[in-house]
N, CA, C and O atoms as a CHARMM CRD file, in Angstrom:
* protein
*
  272
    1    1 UNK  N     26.01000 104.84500  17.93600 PROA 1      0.00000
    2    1 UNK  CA    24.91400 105.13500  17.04000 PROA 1      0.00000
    3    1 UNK  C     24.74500 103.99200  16.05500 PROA 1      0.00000
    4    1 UNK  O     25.78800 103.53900  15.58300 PROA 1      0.00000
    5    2 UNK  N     23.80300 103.55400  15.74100 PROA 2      0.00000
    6    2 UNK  CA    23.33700 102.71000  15.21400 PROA 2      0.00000
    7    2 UNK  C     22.61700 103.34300  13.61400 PROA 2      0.00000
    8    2 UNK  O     21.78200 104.23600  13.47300 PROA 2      0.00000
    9    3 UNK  N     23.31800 102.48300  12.53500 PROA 3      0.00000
   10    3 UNK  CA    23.03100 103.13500  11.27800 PROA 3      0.00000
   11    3 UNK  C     21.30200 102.92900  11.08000 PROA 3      0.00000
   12    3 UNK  O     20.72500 101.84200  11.07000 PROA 3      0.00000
   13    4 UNK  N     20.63500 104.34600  10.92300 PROA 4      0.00000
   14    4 UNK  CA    19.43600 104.00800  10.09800 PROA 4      0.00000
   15    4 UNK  C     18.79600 104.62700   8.97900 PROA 4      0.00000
   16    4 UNK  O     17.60800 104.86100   8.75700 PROA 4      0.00000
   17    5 UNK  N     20.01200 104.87900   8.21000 PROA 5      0.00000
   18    5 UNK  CA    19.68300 105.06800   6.79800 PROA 5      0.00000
   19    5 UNK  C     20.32500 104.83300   5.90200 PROA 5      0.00000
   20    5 UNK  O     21.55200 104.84500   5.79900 PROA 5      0.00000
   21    6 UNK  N     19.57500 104.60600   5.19800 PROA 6      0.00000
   22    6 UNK  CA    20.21200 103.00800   3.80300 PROA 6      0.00000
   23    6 UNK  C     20.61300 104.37000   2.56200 PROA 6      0.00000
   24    6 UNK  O     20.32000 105.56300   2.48900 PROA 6      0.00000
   25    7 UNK  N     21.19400 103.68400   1.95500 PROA 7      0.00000
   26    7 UNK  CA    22.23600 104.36600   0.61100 PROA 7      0.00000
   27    7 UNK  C     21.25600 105.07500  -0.22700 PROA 7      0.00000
   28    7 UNK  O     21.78200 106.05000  -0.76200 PROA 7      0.00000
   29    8 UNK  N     19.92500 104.91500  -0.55000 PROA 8      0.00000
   30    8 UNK  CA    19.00000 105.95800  -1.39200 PROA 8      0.00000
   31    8 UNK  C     18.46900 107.10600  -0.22300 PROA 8      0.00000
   32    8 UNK  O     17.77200 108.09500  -0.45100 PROA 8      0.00000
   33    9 UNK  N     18.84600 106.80100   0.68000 PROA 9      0.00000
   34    9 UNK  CA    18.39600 107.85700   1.60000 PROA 9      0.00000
   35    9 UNK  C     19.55200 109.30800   1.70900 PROA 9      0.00000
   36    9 UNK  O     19.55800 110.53800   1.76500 PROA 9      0.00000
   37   10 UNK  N     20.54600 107.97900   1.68700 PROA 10     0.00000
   38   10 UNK  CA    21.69600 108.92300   1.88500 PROA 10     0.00000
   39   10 UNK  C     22.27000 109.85700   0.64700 PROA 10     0.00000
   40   10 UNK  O     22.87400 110.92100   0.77900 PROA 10     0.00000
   41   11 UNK  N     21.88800 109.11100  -0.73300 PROA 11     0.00000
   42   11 UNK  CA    22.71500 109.77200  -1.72100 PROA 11     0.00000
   43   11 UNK  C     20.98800 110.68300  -2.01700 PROA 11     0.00000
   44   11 UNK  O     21.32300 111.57000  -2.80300 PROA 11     0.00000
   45   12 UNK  N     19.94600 110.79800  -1.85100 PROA 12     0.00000
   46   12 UNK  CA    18.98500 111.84500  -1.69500 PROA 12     0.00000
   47   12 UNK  C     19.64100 112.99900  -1.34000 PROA 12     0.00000
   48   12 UNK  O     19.99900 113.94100  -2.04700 PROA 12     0.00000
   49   13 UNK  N     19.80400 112.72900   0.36300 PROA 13     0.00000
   50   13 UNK  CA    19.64300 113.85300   1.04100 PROA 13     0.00000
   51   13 UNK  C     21.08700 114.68700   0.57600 PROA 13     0.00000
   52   13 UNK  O     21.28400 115.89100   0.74000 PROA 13     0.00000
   53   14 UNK  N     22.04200 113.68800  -0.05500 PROA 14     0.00000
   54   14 UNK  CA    23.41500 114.42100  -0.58500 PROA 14     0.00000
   55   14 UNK  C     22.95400 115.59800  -1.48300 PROA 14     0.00000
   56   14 UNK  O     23.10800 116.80200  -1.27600 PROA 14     0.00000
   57   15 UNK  N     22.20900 114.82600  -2.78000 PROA 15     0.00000
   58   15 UNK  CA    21.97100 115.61300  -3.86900 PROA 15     0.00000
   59   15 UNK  C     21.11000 116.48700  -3.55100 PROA 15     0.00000
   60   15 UNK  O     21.46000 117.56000  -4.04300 PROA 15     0.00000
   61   16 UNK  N     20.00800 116.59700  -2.88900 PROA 16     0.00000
   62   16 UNK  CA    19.61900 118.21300  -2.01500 PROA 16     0.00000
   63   16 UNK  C     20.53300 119.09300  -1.38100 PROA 16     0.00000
   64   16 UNK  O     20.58900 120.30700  -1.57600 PROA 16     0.00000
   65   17 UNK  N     21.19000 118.48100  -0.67400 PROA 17     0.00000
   66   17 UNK  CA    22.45200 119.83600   0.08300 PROA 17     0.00000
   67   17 UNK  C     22.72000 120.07500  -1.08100 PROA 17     0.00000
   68   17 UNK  O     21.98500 121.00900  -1.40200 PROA 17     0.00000
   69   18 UNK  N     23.44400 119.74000  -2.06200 PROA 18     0.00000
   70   18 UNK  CA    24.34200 120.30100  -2.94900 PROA 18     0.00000
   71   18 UNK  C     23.71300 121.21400  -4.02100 PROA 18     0.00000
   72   18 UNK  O     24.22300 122.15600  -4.62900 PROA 18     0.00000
   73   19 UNK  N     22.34800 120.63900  -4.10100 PROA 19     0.00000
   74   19 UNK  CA    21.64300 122.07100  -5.33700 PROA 19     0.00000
   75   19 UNK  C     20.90300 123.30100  -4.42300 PROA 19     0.00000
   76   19 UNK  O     20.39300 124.32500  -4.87700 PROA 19     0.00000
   77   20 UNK  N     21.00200 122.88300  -2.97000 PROA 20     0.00000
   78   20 UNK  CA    20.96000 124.13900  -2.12900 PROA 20     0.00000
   79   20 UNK  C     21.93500 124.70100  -2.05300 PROA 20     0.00000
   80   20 UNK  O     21.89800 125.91500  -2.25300 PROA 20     0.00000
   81   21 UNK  N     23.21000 124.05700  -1.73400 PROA 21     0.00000
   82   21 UNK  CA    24.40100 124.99800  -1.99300 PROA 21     0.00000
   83   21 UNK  C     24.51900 125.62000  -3.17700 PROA 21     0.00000
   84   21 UNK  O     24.87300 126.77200  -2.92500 PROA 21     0.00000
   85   22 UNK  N     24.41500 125.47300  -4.28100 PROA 22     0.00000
   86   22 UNK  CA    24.37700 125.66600  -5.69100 PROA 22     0.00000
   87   22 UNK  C     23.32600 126.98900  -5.88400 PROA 22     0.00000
   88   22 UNK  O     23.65400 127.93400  -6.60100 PROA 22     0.00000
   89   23 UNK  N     21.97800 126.95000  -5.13500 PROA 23     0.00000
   90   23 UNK  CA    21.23400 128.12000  -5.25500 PROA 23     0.00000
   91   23 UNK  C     21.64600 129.35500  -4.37100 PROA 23     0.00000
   92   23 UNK  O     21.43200 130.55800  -4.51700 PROA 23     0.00000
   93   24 UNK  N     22.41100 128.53000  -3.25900 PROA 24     0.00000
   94   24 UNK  CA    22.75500 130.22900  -2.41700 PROA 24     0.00000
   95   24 UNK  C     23.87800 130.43800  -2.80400 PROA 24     0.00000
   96   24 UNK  O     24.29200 131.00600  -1.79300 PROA 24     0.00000
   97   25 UNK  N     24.94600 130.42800  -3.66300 PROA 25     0.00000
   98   25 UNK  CA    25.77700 130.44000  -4.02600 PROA 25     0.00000
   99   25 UNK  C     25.67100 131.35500  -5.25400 PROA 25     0.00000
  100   25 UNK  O     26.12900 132.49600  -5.31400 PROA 25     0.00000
  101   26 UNK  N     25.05800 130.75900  -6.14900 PROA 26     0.00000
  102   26 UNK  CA    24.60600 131.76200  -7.25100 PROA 26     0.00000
  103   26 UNK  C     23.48000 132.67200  -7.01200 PROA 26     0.00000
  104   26 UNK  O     22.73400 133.01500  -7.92900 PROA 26     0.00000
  105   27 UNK  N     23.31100 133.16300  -5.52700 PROA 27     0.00000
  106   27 UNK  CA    22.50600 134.18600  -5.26300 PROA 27     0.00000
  107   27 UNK  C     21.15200 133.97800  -6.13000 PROA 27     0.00000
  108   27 UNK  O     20.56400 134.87000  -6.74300 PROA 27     0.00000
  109   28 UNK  N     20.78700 132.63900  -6.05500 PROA 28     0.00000
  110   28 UNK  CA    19.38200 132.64200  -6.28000 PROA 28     0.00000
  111   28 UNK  C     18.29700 132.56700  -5.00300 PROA 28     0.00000
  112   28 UNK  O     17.14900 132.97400  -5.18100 PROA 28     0.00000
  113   29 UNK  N     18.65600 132.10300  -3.88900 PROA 29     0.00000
  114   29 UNK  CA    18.13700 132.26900  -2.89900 PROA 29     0.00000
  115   29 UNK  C     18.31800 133.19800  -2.00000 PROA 29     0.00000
  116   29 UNK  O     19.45500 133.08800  -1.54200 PROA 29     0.00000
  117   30 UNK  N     17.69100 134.13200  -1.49300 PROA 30     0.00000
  118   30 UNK  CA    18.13200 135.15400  -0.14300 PROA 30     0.00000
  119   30 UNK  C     17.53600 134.85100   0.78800 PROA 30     0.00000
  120   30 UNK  O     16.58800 134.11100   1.05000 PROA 30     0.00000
  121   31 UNK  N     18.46300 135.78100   1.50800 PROA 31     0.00000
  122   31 UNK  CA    17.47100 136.47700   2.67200 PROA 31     0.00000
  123   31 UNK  C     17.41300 134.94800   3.58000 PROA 31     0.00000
  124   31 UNK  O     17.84400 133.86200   3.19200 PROA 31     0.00000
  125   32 UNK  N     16.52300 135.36100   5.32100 PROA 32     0.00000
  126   32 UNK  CA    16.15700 134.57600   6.06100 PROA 32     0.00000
  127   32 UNK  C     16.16400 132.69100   5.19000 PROA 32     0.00000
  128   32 UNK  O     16.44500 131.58800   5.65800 PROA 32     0.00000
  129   33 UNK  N     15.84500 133.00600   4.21100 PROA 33     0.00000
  130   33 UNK  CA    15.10800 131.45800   3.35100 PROA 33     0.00000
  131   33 UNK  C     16.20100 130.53800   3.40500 PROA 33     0.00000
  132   33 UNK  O     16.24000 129.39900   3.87000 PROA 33     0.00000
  133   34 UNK  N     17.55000 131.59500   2.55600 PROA 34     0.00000
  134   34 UNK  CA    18.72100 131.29100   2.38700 PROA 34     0.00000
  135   34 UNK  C     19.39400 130.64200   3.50100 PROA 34     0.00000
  136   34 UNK  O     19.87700 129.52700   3.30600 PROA 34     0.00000
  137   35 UNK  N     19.50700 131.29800   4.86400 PROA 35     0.00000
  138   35 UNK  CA    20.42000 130.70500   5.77600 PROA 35     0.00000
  139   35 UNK  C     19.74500 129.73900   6.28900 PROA 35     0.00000
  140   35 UNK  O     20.41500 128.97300   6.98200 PROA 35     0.00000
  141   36 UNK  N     18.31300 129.44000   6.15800 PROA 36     0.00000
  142   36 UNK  CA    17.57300 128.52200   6.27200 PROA 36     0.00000
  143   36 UNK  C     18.04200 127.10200   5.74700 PROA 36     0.00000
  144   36 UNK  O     18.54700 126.09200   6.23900 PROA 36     0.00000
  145   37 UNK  N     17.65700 127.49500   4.60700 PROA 37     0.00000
  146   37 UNK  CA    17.86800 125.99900   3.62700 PROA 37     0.00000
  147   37 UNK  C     19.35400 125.69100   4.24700 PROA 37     0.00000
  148   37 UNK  O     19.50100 124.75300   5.03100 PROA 37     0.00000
  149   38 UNK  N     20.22000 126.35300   3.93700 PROA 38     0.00000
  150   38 UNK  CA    21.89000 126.16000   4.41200 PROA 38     0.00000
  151   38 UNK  C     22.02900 125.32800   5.82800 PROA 38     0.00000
  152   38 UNK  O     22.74400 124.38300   6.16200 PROA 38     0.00000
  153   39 UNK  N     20.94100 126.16800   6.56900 PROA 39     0.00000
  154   39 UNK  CA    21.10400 124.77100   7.72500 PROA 39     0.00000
  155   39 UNK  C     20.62500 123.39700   7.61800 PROA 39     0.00000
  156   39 UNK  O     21.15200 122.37200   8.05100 PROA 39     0.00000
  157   40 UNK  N     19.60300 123.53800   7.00800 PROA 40     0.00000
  158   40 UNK  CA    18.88500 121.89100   6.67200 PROA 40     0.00000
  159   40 UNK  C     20.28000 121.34500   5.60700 PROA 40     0.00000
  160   40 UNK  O     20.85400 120.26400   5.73700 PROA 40     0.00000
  161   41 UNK  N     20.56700 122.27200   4.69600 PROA 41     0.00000
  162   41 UNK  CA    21.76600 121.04400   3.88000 PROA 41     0.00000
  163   41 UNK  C     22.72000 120.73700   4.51400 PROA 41     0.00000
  164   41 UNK  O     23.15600 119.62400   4.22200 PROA 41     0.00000
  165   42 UNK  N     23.69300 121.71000   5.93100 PROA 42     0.00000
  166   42 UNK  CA    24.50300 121.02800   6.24400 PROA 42     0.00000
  167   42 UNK  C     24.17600 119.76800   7.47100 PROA 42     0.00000
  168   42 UNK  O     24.96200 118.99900   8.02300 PROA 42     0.00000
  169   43 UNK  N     22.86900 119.90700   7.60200 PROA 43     0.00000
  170   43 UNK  CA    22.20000 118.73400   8.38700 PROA 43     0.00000
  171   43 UNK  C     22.04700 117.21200   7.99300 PROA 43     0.00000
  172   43 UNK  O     22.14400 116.18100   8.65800 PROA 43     0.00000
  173   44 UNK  N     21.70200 117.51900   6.33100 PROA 44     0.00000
  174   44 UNK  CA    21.44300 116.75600   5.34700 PROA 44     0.00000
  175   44 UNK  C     22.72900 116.45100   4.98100 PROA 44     0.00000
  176   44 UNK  O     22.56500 115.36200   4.43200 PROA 44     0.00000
  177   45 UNK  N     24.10100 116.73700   4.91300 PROA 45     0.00000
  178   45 UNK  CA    25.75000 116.40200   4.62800 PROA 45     0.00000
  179   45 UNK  C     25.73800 115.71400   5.56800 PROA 45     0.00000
  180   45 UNK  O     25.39400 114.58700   5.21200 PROA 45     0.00000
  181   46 UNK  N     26.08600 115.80200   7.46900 PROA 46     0.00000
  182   46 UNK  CA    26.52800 115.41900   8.19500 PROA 46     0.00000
  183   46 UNK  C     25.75800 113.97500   8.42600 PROA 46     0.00000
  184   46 UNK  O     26.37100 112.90900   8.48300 PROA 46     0.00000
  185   47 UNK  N     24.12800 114.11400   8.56600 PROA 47     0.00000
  186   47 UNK  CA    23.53400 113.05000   8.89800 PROA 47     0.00000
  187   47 UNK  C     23.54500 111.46900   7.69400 PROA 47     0.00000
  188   47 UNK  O     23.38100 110.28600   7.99100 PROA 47     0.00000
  189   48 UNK  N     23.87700 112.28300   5.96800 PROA 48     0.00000
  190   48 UNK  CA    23.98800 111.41400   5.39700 PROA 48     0.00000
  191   48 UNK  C     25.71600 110.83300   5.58500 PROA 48     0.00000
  192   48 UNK  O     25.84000 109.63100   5.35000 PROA 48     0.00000
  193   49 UNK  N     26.70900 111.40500   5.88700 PROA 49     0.00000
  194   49 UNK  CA    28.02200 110.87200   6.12200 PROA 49     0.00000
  195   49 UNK  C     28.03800 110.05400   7.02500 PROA 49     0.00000
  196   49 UNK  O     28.56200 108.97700   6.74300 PROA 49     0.00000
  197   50 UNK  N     27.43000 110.24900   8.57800 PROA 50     0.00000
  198   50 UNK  CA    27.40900 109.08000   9.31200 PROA 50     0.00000
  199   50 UNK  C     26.15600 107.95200   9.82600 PROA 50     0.00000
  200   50 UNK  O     26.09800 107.10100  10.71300 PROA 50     0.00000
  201   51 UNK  N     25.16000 108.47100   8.70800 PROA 51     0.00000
  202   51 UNK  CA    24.12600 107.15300   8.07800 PROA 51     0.00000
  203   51 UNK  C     23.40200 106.87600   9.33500 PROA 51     0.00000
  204   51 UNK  O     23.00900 105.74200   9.60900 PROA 51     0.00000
  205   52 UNK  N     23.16900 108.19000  10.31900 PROA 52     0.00000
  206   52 UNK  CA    22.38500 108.12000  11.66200 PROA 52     0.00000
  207   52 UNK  C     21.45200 109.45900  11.40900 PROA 52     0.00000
  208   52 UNK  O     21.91200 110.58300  11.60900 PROA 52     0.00000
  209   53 UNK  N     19.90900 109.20900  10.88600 PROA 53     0.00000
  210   53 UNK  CA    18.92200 110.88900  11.55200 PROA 53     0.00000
  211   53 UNK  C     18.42500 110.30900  12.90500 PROA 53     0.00000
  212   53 UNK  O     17.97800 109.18600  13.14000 PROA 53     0.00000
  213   54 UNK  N     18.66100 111.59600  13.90800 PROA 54     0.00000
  214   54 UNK  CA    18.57300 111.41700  15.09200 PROA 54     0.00000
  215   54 UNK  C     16.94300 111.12900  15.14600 PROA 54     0.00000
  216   54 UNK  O     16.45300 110.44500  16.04500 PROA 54     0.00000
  217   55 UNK  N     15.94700 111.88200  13.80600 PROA 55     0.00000
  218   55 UNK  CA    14.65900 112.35800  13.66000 PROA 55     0.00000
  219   55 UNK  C     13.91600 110.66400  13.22900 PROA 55     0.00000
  220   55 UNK  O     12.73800 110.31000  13.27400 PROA 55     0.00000
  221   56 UNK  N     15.28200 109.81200  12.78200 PROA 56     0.00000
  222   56 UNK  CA    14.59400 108.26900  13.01500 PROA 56     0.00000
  223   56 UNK  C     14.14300 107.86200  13.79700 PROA 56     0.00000
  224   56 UNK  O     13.05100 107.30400  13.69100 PROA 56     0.00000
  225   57 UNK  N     14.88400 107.98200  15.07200 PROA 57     0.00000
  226   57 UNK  CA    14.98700 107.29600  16.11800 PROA 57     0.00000
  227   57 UNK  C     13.80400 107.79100  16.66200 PROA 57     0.00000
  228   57 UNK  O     12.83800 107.03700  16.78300 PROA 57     0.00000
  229   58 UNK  N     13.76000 108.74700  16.94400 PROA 58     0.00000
  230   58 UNK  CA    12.79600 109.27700  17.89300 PROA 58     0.00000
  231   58 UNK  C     11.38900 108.75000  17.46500 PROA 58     0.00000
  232   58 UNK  O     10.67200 108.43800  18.41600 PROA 58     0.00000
  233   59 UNK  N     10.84600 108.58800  16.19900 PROA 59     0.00000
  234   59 UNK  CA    10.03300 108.09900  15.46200 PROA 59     0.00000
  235   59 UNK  C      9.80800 106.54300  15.26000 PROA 59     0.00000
  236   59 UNK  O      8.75000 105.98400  14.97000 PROA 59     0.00000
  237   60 UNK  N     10.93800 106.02700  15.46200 PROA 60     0.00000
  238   60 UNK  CA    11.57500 104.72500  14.62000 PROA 60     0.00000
  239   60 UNK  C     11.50500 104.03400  14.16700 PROA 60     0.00000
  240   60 UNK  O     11.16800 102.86200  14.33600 PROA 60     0.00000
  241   61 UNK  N     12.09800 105.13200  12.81400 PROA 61     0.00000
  242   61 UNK  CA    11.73300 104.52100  11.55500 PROA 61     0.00000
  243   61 UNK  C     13.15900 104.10400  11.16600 PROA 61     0.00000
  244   61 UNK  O     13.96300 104.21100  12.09300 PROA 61     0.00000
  245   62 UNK  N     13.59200 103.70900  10.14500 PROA 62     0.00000
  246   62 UNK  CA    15.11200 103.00100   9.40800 PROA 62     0.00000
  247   62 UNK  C     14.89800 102.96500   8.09800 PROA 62     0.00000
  248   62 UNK  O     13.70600 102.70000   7.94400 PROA 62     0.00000
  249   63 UNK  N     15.55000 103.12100   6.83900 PROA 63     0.00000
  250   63 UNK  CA    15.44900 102.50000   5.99800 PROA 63     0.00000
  251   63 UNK  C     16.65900 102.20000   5.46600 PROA 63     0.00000
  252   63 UNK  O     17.13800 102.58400   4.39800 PROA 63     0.00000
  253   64 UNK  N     17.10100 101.51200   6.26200 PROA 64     0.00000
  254   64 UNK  CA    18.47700 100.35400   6.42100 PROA 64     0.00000
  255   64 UNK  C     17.75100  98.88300   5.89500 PROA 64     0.00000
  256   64 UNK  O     16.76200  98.23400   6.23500 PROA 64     0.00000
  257   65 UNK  N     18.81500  98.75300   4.88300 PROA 65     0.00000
  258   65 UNK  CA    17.96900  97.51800   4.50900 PROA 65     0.00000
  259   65 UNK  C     18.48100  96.41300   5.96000 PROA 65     0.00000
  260   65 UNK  O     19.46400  96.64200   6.66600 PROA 65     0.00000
  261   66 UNK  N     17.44900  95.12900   6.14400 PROA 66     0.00000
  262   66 UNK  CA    17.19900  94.27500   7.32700 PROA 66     0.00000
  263   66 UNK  C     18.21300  93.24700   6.58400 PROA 66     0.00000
  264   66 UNK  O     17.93000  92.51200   5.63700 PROA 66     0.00000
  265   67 UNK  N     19.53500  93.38000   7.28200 PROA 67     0.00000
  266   67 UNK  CA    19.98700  91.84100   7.13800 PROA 67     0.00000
  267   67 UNK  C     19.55300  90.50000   7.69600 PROA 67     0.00000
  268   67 UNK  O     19.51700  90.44400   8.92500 PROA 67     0.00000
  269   68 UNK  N     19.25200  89.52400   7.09400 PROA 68     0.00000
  270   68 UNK  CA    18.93900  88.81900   7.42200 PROA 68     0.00000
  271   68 UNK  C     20.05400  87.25600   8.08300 PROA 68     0.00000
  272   68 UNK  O     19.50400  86.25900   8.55100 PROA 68     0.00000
């Protein structure tokens, strides 16, 4: 896998999982919505840890900065 997402992408999608975890946690979110969001954040953990969305590629887009 080839990295294609650069460090503001990644520390984004961090700080969303975590105030989704934070809302279903303190039972501010329910229901269907809840296990919802929970899947997009642990999507949003895994894909920002190994700095690959599969949803780039297919598109392909990057915002890896271009070494030159």
């Amino acid at each position: 896998m080839k990295k294609n997402m650069g460090n503001t992408d990644r520390i984004l999608r961090t700080l969303l999982a975590v105030v989704i975890g934070i809302l279903f946690f303190n039972n501010s979110i329910e229901g269907i919505l809840a296990y919802a969001l929970m899947a997009f954040a642990v999507i949003f953990l895994l894909t920002s840890f190994v700095s690959f969305c599969p949803l780039y590629t297919i598109f392909g887009w990057s915002t890896c900065k271009v070494k030159e």
